[in-house]
N, C-alpha and C positions, 0 to 999 in steps of 0.2 A: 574491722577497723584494727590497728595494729599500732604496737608503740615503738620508738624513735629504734633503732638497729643500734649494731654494737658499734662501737667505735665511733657514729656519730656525735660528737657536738660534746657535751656534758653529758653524762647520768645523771640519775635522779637523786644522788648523796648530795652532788655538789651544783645541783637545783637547789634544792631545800636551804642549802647553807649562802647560795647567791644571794635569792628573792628571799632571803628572811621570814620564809613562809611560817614556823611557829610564834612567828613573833608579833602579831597584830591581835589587839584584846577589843572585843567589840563589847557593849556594853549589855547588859541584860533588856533592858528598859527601852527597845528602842522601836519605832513603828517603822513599816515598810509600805513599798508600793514594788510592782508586780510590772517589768519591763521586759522585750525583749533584749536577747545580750547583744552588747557594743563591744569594741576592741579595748574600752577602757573597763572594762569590767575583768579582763583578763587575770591579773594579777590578785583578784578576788577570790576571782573561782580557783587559783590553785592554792590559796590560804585555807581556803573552804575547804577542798579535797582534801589539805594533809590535816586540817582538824579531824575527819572523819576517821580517814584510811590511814592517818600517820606514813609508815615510807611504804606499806603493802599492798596499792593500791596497783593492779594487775598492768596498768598499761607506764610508761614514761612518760610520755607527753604532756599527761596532766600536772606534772611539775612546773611545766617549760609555759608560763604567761604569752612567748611570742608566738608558740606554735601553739596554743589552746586560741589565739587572736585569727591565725589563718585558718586554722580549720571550721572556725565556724564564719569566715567571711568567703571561704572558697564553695559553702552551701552541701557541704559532706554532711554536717551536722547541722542542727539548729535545737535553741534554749530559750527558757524564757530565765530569769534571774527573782529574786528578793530583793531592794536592798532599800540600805537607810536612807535618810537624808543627808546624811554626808556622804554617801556614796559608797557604804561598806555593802561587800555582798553578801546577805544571810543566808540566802535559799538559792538553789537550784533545781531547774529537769531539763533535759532534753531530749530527742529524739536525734540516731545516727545511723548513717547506713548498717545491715550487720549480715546482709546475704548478698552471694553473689548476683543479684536482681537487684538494679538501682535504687526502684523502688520500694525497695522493702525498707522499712527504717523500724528500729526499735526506742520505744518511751523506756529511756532509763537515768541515771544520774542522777536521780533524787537526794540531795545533799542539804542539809540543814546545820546550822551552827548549834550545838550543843545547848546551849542557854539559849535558845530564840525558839525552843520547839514546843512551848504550850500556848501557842499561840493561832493555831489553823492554819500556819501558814502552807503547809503539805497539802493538804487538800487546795488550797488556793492557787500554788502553786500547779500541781496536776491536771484544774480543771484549765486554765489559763493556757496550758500546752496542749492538751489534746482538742483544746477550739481555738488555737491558731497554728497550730504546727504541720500539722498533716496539708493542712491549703499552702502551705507555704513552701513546703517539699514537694508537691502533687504525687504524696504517696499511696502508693496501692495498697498495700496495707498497714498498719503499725503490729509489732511485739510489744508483749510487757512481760516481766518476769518480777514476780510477786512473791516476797521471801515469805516461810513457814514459819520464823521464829513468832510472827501476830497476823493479825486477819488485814490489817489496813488497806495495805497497798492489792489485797482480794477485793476486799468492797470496793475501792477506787477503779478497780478496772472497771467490775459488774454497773456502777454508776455511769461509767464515760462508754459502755460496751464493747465491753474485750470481754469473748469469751473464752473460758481452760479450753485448751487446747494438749497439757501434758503437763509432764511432773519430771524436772530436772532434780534428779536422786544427789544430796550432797555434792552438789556443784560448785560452790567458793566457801574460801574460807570463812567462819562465825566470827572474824574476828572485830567486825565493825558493826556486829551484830549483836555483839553480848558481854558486857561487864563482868565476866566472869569465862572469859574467854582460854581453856586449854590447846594447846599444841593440838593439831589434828583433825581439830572439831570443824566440823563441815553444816553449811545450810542448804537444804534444799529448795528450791522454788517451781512454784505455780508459773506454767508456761502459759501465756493468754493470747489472745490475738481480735484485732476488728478489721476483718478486712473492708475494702473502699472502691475493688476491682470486682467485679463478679462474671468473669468471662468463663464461660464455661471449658472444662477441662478432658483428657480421658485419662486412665493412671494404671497403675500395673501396680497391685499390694498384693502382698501372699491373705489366704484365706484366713489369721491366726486375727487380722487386725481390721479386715474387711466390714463387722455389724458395729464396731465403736467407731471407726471413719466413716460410715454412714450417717450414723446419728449426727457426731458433729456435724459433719457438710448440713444436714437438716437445718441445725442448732445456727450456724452460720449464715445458712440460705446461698450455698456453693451448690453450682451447677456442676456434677461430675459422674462422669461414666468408668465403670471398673470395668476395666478387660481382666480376662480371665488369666489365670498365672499360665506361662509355658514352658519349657525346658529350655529356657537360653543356655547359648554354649558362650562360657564366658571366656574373654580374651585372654592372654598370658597373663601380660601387664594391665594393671588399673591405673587409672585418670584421677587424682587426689589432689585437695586442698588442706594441707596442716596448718593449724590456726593453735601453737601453743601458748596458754596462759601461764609461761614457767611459774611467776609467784603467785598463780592460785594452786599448782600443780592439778589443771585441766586441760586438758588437749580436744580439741573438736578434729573431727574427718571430716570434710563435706567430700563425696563421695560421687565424681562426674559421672563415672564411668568404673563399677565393679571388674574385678579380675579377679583371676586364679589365685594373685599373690598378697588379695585382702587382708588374709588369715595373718599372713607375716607381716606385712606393714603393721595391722594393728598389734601385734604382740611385741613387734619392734616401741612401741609407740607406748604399752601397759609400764614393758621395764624404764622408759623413759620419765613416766608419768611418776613411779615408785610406788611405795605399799599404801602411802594415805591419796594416791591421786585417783583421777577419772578420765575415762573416754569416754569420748563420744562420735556418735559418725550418724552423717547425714545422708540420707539416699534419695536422689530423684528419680522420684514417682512417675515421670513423664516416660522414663525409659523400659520396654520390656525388660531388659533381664536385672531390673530393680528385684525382683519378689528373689533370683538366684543371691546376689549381693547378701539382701537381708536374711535371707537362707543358713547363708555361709556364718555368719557372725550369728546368728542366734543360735548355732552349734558349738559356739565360743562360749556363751551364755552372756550375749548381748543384748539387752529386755528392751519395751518399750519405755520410749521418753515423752516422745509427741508428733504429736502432725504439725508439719509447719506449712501452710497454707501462701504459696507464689515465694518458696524459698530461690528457686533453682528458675524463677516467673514462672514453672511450674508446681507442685506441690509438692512435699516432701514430707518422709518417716524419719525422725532423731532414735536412735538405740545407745543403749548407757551400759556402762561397767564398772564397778570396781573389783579392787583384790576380794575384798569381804564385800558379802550380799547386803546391801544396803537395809536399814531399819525403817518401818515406813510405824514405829509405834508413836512417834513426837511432835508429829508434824500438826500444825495447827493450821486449817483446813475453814472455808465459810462457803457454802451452798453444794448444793446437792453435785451441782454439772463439774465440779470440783473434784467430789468423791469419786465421781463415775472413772474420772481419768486417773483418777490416784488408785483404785481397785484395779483397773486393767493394767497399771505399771506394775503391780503384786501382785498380780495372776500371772502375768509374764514373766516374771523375775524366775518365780519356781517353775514354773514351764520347764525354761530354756538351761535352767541350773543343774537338770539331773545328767545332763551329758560333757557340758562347759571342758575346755581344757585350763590347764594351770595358767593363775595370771602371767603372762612375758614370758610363757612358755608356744614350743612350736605346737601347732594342731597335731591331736592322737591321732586322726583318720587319713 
């Protein structure tokens, strides 16, 4: 999903200052009921966003009331809402496309008004979307990404059945995440997923990640067959999707087709990112010379992130970076199958770190 392009329309300065977005005080005191979202809810939900997010909220759009109305009437997205009886919006979630597979859709946008959050309305909110949303998308699977700053939105997957699936290292900014928010500071999340497809698969992973993709597909009840790695000769050029999140300073690869000239895209892509950002890159599992790909960038010191399960409508490995080797000492973590993928992202990390070349720098080899 992607936010409005340069030069289109307004920015998001002279959003906020149109739609008078900080300027609606909803009351502490008020009950709600639990809908799905209408086009008149629009100008809600983007009062809601800049309460959260204020102006750092990664994508444009969600300023923009007429374009947050088309996109969820165009059936890209869908939400369920909170609001009052006057029609104030307190709560949201939705789920939205987020792979290049129709069907893949990720549960995310959990937004609450600041004074209306001791109330359940999160969880109500949550179960409310994942037992209508996914019938309504006819999604193959859903994402969720479950932040580390508290266990919540862990239990709420484990409840509605999403399981870890990976550990996205310092992936956005802390800043809507913590009252004491410094420059730099990063959150990381629990990658989860339920899939709803279970066609059986065959995949190409190097042996480094082979018995913890097992387990999962297990944990999952994924039918899939490992072919054995083999020397792909890979092309000049690679086949790539860039998906920058300039104001989180995240950059994702989704990764069609590996090449020779991996190594430098992604380095092209680190000095891009700067000293506090992250990559990421995605590889589809469905292609033999996937296991060469992951190869290549784990010689970068690219670790494990997670298996994304019908990313590519086949399956896919995420691999992560930053300049400095990520801290895995703070993270706040709930069930075992959690740890399992949080240990194998910190086993990988130093694996692949004692050879790495410099961040935004060319490859030594």
């Amino acid at each position: 999903m992607s936010g409005r392009t340069k030069g289109e329309s307004m920015d998001r300065d002279a959003l906020i200052v149109a739609h008078r977005l900080g300027d609606c005080e909803v009351p502490p005191d008020e009950d709600y009921a639990i809908s799905l979202i209408s086009p008149q809810d629009a100008l809600g939900v983007a009062r809601l966003t800049y309460s959260v997010y204020g102006d750092q909220h990664p994508f444009d759009y969600v300023y923009d009331p007429s374009e947050i109305a088309q996109r969820y009437a165009s059936g890209t997205q869908h939400a369920v809402v909170a609001k009052s009886r006057q029609g104030h919006v307190l709560g949201m979630i939705g789920i939205y496309r987020c792979s290049p597979w129709p069907r893949l859709f990720e549960l995310a946008q959990l937004m609450i008004l600041k004074n209306q959050r001791s109330k359940g309305m999160a969880r109500d909110l949550w179960l409310q979307a994942m037992e209508r949303l996914p019938d309504m998308a006819q999604a193959g699977a859903i994402f969720g990404e479950a932040v580390c700053t508290h266990t919540f939105s862990q239990r709420m997957c484990e409840t509605t059945g999403m399981i870890p699936c990976g550990i996205a290292m310092d992936a956005i900014l802390a800043k809507a995440y913590s009252d004491d928010y410094r420059h730099g500071d990063r959150t990381s999340l629990v990658l989860t997923v339920k899939p709803m497809l279970f066609t059986p698969q065959t995949v190409h992973l190097p042996a480094a990640y082979r018995a913890a993709y097992v387990d999962f597909c297990a944990r999952a009840g994924l039918d899939r067959q490992i072919e054995a790695s083999s020397q792909a000769t890979l092309p000049e050029s690679s086949r790539v999707e860039i998906i920058d999140f300039e104001k989180a300073a995240c950059i994702k690869v989704w990764v069609h087709e590996p090449g020779r000239d991996l190594e430098r895209i992604v380095s092209d892509l680190e000095r891009k990112a700067g000293d506090d950002g992250i990559v990421q890159a995605v590889f589809d599992l469905g292609r033999p010379d996937a296991p060469a790909g992951i190869a290549a960038l784990n010689s970068r010191g690219y670790y494990f992130g997670g298996f994304m399960p019908y990313w590519f409508e086949t399956d896919a490995v995420m691999l992560q970076r930053r300049r400095s080797p990520s801290s895995f000492q703070d993270l706040r973590l709930y069930g075992d199958s959690v740890q399992a993928v949080v240990a194998l992202a910190e086993r990988d990390q130093r694996r692949v770190t004692m050879r790495q070349a410099g961040w935004g720098e060319a490859s030594k080899g």
